[in-house]
TIDO-436697 format. One record per residue (C-alpha): residue in one letter; chain; x, y, z. Coordinates in steps of 0.2 Angstrom, whole numbers, plus 5000, padded with zeros to 4 digits. Layout:
<rs>
<r res="a" chain="A" c1="X" c2="Y" c3="Z"/>
...
</rs>
This chain:
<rs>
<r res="x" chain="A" c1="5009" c2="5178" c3="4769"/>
<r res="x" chain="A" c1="5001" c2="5176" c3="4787"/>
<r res="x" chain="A" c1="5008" c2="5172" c3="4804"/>
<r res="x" chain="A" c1="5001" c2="5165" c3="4818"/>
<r res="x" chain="A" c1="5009" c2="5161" c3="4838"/>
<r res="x" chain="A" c1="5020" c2="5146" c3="4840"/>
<r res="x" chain="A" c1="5024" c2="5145" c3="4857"/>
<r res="x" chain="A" c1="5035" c2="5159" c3="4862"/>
<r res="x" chain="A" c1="5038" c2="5166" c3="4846"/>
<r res="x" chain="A" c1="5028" c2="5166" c3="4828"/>
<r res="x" chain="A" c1="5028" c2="5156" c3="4812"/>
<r res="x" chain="A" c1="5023" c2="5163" c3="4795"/>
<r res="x" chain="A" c1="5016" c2="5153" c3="4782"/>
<r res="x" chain="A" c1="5009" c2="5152" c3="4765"/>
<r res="x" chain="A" c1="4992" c2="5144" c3="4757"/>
<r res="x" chain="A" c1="4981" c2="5142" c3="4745"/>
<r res="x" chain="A" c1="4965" c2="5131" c3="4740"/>
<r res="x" chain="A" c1="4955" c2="5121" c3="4753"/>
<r res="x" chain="A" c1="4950" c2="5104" c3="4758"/>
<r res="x" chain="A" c1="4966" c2="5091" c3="4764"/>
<r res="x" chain="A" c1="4978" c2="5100" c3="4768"/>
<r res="x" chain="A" c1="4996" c2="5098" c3="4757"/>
<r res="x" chain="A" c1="5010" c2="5104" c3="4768"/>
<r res="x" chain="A" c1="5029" c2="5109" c3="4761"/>
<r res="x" chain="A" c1="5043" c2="5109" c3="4770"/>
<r res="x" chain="A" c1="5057" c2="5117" c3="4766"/>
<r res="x" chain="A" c1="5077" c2="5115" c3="4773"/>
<r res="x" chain="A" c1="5092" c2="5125" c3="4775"/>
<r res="x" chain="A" c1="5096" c2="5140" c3="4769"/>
<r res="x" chain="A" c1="5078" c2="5141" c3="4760"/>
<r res="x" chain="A" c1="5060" c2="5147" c3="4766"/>
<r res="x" chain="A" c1="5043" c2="5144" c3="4761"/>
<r res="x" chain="A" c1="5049" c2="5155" c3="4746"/>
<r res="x" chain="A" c1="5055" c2="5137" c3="4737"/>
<r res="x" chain="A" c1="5037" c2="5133" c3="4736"/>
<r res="x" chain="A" c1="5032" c2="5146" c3="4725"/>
<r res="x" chain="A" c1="5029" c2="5139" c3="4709"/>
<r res="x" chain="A" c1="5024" c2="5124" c3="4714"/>
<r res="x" chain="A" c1="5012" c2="5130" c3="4729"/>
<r res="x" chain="A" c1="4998" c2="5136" c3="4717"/>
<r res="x" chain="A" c1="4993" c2="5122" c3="4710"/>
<r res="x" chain="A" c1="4995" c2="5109" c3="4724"/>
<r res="x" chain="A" c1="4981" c2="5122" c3="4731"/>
<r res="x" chain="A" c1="4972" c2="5114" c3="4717"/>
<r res="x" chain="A" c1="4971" c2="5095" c3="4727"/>
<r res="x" chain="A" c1="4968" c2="5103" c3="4743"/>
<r res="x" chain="A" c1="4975" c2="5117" c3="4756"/>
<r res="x" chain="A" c1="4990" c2="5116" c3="4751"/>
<r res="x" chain="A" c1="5003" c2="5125" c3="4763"/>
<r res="x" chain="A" c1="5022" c2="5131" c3="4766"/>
<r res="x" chain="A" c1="5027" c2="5138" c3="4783"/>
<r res="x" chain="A" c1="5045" c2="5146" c3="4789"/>
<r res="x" chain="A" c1="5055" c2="5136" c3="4800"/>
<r res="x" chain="A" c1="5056" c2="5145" c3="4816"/>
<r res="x" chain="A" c1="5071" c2="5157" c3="4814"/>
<r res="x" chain="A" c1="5071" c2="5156" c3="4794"/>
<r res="x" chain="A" c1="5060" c2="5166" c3="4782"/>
<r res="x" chain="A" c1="5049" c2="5176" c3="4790"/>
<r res="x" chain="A" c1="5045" c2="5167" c3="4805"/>
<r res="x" chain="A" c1="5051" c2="5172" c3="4824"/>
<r res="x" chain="A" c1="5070" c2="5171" c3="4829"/>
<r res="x" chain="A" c1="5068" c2="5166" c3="4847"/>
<r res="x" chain="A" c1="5084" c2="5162" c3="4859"/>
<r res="x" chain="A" c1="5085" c2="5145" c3="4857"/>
<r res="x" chain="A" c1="5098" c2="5133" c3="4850"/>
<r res="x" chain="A" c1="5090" c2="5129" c3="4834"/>
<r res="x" chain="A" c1="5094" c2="5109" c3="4833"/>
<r res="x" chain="A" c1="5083" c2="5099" c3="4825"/>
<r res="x" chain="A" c1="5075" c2="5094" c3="4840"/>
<r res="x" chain="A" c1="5070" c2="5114" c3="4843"/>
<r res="x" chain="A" c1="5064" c2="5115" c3="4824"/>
<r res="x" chain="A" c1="5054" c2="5100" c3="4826"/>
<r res="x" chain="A" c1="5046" c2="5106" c3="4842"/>
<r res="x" chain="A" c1="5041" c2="5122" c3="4833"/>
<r res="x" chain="A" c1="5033" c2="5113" c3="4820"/>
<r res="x" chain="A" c1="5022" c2="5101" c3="4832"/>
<r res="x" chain="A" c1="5017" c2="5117" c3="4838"/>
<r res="x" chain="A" c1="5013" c2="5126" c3="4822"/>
<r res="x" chain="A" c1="5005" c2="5109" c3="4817"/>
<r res="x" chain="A" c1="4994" c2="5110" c3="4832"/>
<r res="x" chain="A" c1="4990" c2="5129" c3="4831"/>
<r res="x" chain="A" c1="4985" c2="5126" c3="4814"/>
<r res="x" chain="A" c1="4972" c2="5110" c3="4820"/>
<r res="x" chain="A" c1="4981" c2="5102" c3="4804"/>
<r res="x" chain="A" c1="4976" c2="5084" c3="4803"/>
<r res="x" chain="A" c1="4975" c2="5070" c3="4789"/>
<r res="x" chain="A" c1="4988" c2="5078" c3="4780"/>
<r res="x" chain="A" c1="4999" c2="5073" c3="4765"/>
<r res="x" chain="A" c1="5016" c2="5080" c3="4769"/>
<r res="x" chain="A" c1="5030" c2="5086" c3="4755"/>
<r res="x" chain="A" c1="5048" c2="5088" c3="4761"/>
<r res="x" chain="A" c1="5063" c2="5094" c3="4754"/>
<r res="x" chain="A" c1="5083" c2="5094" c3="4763"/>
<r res="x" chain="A" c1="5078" c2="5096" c3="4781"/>
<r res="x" chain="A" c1="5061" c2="5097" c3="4777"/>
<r res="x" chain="A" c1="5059" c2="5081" c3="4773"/>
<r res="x" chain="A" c1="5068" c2="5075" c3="4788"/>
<r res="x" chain="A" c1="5055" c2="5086" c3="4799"/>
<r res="x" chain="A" c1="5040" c2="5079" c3="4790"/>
<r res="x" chain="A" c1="5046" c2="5061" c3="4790"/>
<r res="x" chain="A" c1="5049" c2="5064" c3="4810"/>
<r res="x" chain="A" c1="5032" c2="5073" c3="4812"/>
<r res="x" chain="A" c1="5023" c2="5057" c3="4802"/>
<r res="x" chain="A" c1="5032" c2="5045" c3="4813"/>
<r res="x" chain="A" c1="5027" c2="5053" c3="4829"/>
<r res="x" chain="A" c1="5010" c2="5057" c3="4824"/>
<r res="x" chain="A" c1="5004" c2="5041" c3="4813"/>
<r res="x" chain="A" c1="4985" c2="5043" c3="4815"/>
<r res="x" chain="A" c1="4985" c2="5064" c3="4806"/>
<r res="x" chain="A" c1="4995" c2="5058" c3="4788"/>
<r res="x" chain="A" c1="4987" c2="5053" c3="4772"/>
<r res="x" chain="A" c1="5004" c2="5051" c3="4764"/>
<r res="x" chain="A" c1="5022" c2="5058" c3="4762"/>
<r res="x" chain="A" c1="5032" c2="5066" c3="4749"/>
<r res="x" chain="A" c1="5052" c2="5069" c3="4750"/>
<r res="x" chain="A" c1="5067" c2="5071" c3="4741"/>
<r res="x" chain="A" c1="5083" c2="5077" c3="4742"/>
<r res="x" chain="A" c1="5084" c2="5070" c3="4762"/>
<r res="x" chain="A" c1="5090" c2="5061" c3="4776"/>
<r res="x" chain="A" c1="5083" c2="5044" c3="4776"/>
<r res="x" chain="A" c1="5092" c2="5036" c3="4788"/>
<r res="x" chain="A" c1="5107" c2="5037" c3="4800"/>
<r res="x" chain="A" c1="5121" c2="5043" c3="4790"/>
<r res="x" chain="A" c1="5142" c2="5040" c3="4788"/>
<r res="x" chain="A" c1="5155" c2="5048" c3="4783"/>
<r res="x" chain="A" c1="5159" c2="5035" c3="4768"/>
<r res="x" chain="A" c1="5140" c2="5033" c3="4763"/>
<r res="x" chain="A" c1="5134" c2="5051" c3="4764"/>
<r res="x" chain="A" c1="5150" c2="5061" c3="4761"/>
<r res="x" chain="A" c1="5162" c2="5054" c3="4753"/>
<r res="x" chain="A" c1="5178" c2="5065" c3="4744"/>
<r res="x" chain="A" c1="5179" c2="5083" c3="4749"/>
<r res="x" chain="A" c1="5161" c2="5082" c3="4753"/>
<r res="x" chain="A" c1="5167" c2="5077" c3="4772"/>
<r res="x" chain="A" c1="5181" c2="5091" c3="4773"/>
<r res="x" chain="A" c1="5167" c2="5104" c3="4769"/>
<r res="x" chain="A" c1="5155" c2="5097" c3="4781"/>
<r res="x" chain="A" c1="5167" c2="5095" c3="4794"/>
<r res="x" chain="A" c1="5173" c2="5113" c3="4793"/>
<r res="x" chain="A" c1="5156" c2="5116" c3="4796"/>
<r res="x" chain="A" c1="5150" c2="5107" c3="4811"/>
<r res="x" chain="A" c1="5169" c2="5113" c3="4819"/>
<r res="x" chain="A" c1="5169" c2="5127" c3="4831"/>
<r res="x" chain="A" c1="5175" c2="5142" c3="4825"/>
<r res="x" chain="A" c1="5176" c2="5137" c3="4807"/>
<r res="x" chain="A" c1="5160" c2="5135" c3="4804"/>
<r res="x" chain="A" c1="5156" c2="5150" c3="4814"/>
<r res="x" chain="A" c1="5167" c2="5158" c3="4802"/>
<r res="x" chain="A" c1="5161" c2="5152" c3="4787"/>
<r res="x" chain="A" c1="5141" c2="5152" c3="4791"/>
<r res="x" chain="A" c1="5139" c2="5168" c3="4801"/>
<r res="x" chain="A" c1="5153" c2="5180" c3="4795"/>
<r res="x" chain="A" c1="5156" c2="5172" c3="4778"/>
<r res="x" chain="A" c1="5137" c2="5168" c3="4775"/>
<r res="x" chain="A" c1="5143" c2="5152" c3="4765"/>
<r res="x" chain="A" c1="5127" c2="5146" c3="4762"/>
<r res="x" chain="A" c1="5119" c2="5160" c3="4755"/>
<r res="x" chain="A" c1="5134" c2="5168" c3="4746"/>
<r res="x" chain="A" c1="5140" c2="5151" c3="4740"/>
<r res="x" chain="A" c1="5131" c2="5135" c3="4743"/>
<r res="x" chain="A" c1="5112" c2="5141" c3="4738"/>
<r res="x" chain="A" c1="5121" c2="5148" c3="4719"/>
<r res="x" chain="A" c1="5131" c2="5129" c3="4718"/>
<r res="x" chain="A" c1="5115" c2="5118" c3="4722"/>
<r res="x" chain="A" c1="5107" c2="5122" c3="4705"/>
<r res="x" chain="A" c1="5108" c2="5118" c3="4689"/>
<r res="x" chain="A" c1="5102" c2="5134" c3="4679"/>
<r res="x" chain="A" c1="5107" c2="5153" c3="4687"/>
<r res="x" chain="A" c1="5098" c2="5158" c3="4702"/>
<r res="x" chain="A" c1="5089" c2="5176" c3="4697"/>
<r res="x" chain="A" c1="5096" c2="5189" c3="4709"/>
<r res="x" chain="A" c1="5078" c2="5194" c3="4714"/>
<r res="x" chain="A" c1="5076" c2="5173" c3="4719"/>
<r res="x" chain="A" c1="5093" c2="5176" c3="4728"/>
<r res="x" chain="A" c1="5089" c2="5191" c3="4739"/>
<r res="x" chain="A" c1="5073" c2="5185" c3="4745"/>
<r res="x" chain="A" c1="5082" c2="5169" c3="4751"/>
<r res="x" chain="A" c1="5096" c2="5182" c3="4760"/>
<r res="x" chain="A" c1="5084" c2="5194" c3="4764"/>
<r res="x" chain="A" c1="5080" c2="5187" c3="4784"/>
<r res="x" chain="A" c1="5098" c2="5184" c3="4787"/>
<r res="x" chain="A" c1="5108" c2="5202" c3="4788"/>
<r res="x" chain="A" c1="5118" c2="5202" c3="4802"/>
<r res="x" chain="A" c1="5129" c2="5187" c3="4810"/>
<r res="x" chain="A" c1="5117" c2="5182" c3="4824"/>
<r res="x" chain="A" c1="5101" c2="5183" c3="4814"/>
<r res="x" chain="A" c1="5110" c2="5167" c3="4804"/>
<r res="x" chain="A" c1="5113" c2="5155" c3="4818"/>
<r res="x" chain="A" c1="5099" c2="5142" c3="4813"/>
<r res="x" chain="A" c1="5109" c2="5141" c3="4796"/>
<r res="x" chain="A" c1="5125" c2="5135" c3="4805"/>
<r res="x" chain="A" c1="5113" c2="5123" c3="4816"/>
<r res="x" chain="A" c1="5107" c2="5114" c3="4803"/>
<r res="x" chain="A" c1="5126" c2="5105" c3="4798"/>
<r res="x" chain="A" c1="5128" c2="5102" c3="4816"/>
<r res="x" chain="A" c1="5113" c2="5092" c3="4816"/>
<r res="x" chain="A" c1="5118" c2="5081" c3="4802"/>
<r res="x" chain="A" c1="5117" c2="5061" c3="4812"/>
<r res="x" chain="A" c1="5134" c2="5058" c3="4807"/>
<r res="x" chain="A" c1="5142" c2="5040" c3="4814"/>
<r res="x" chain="A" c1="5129" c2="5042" c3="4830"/>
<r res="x" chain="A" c1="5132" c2="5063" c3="4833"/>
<r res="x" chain="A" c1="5122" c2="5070" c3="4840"/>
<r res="x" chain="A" c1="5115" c2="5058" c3="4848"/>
<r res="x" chain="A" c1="5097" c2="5065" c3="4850"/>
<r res="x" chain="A" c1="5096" c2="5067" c3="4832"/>
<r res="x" chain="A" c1="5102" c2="5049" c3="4826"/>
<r res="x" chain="A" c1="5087" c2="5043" c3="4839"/>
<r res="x" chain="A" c1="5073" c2="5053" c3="4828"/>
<r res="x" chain="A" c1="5082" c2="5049" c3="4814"/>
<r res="x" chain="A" c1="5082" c2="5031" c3="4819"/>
<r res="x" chain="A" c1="5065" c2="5031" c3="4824"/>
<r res="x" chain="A" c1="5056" c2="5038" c3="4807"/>
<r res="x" chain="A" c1="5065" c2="5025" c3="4797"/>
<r res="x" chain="A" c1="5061" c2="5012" c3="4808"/>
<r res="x" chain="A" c1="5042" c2="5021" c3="4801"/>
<r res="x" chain="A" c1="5047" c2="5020" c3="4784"/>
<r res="x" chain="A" c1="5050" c2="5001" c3="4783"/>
<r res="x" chain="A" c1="5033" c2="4997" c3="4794"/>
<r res="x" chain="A" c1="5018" c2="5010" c3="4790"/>
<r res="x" chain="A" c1="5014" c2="4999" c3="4774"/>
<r res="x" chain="A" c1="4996" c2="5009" c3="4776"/>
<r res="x" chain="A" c1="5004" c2="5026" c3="4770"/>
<r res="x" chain="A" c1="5007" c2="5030" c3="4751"/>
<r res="x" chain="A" c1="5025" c2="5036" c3="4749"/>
<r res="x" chain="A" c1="5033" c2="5044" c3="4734"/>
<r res="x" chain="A" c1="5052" c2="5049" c3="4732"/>
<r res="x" chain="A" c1="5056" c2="5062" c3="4719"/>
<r res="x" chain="A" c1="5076" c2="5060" c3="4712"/>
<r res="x" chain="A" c1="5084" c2="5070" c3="4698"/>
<r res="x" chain="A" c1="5099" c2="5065" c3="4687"/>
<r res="x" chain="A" c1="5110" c2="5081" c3="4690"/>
<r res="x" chain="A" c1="5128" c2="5080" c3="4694"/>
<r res="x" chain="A" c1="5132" c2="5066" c3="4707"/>
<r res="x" chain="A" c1="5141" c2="5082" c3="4719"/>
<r res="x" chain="A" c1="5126" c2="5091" c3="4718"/>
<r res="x" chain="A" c1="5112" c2="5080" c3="4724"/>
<r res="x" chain="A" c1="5111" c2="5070" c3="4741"/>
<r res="x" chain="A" c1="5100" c2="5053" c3="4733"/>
<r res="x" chain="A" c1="5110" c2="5046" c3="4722"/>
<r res="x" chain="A" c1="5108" c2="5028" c3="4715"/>
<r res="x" chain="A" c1="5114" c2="5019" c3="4729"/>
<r res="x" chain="A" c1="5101" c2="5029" c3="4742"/>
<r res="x" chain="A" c1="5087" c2="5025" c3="4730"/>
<r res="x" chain="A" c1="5094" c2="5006" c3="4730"/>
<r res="x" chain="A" c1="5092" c2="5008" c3="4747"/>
<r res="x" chain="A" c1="5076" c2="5016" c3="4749"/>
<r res="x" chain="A" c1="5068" c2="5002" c3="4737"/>
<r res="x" chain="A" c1="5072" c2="4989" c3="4748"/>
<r res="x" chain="A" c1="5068" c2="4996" c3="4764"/>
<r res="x" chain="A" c1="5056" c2="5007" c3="4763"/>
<r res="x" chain="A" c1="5038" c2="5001" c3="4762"/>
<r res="x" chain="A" c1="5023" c2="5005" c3="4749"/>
<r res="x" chain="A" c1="5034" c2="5018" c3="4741"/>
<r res="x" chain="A" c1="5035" c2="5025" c3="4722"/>
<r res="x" chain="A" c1="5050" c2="5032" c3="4714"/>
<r res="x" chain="A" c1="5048" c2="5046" c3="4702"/>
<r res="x" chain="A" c1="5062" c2="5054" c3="4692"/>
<r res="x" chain="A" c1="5059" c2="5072" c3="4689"/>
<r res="x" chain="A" c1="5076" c2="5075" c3="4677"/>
<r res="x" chain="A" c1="5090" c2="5084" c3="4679"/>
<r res="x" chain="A" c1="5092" c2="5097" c3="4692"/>
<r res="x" chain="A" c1="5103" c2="5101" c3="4708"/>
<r res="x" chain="A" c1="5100" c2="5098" c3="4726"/>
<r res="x" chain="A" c1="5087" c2="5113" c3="4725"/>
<r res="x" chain="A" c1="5075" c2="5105" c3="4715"/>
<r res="x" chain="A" c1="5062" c2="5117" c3="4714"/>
<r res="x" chain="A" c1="5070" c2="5128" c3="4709"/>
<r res="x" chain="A" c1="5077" c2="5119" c3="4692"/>
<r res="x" chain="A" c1="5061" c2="5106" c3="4689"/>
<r res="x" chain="A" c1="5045" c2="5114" c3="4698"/>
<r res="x" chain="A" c1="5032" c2="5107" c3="4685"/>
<r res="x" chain="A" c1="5041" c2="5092" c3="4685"/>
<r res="x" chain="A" c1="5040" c2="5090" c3="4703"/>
<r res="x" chain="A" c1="5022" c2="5098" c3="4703"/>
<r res="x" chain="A" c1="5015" c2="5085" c3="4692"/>
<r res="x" chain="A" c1="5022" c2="5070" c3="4698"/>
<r res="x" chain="A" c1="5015" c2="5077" c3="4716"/>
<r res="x" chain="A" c1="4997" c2="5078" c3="4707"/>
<r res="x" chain="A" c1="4999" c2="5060" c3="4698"/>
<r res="x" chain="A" c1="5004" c2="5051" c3="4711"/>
<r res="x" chain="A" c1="4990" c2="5062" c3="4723"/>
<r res="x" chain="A" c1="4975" c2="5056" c3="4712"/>
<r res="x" chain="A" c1="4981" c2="5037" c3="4709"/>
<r res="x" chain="A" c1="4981" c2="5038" c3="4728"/>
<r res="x" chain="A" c1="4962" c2="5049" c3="4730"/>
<r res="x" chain="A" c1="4973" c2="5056" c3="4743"/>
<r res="x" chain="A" c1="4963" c2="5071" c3="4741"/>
<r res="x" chain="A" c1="4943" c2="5073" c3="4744"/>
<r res="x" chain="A" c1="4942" c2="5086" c3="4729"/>
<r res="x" chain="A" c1="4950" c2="5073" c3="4717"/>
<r res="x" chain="A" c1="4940" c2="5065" c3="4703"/>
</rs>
């Protein structure tokens, strides 16, 4: 793993292979640690790589808020540290959101995007959350009890990262997801990212960006899109059949590719599945230089 300065702090990153650069973008409570068995042979089509979220994995833990509008602002600079340009982006959970947000704000540098398992669009509580899914996030996002559950309780690690798979996390996979978040303070971007949902317009900053890449979706006919979806339990997965409904009809030169049954952290349960559909749809596309 190598690191480089992002601003005030650092972000450490993962790569492999050489030529257009693939980069994977993890979401919460995950790290670049997601990527590893699919990393290797993306670096295969190009520079394929996977940095740490400023404040997760092994990247810097600066004083700031951690919003979205702080992740993103880390990334652009990481982006730009990097001198990354004609890229084909692959996000997952608040990955994806990121990537699709960089790509909409930075058109003229992406080859193509990747995502599954994401926020697509403005969300509400009836769409997005129905059942006890709203009770949970809004004991989240509350202050106090989300303080509660995230920081002393470490709900996302202790809990939410064991429920979001199919198969049985190994222990080792486990406490290298846990292993930047000992204390209470030092898990503060996890407790950010729930808050930052764009729930019914709040917060406000994040329903604009939100707003603005899927206004990106439905125009930038130019750029290849692929959605990966899985058939796991309807609790467990954000994109379920009515999002990819939605996604067919307003999203614009995009492919859907089901990649089988897993949970929300796909990589975890279908990694050659997800790999080789990222490699098909690469090579129909020639999105990469080094493809034949």
């Amino acid at each position: 793993m190598a690191a480089i300065s992002v601003l005030d702090s650092t972000m450490a990153y993962n790569s492999c292979g050489a030529g257009t650069p693939f980069v994977l973008i993890h979401g919460n409570p995950t790290s670049s640690h997601l990527w590893r068995k699919i990393l290797p042979d993306i670096g295969n089509l190009g520079h394929a790589l996977a940095p740490d979220l400023i404040g997760m994995g092994a990247s810097g833990k600066p004083a700031i808020d951690y919003g979205f509008l702080d992740s993103a602002r880390y990334l652009d600079a990481w982006f730009d540290e990097m001198k990354i340009d004609d890229v084909v982006l692959v996000g997952h959970d608040w990955g994806g959101a990121l990537a699709l947000d960089w790509a909409a704000r930075h058109p003229d540098r992406v080859r193509g995007v990747a995502f599954f398992e994401t926020i697509l669009r403005p969300m509400t509580w009836d769409e997005h959350f129905p059942g006890d899914a709203r009770a949970r996030v809004e004991a989240l996002r509350a202050p106090g009890t989300g303080e509660t559950k995230v920081l002393d309780e470490n709900f996302f690690l202790e809990i939410a990262l064991h429920r979001t798979v199919l198969g049985a996390l190994p222990e080792a996979d486990a406490d290298a997801y846990r292993a930047p978040y000992p204390s209470p303070e030092s898990r503060r971007p996890l407790l950010a990212w729930p808050r930052s949902f764009p729930i019914e317009g709040t917060p406000a900053e994040v329903t604009v960006r939100v707003s603005a890449y899927s206004q990106w979706l439905a125009t930038s006919s130019e750029v290849p899109k692929l959605l990966l979806t899985f058939s796991g339990p309807a609790e467990l997965l954000m994109i379920g059949p009515d999002e990819v409904a939605w996604c067919r009809s307003n999203i614009t030169n995009l492919e859907v590719t089901q990649c089988g049954p897993a949970g929300h952290l796909a990589p975890e349960d279908q990694p050659g599945a997800i790999t080789a559909a990222l490699t098909e749809w690469t090579q129909r596309h020639r999105l990469s230089p080094r493809v034949t």
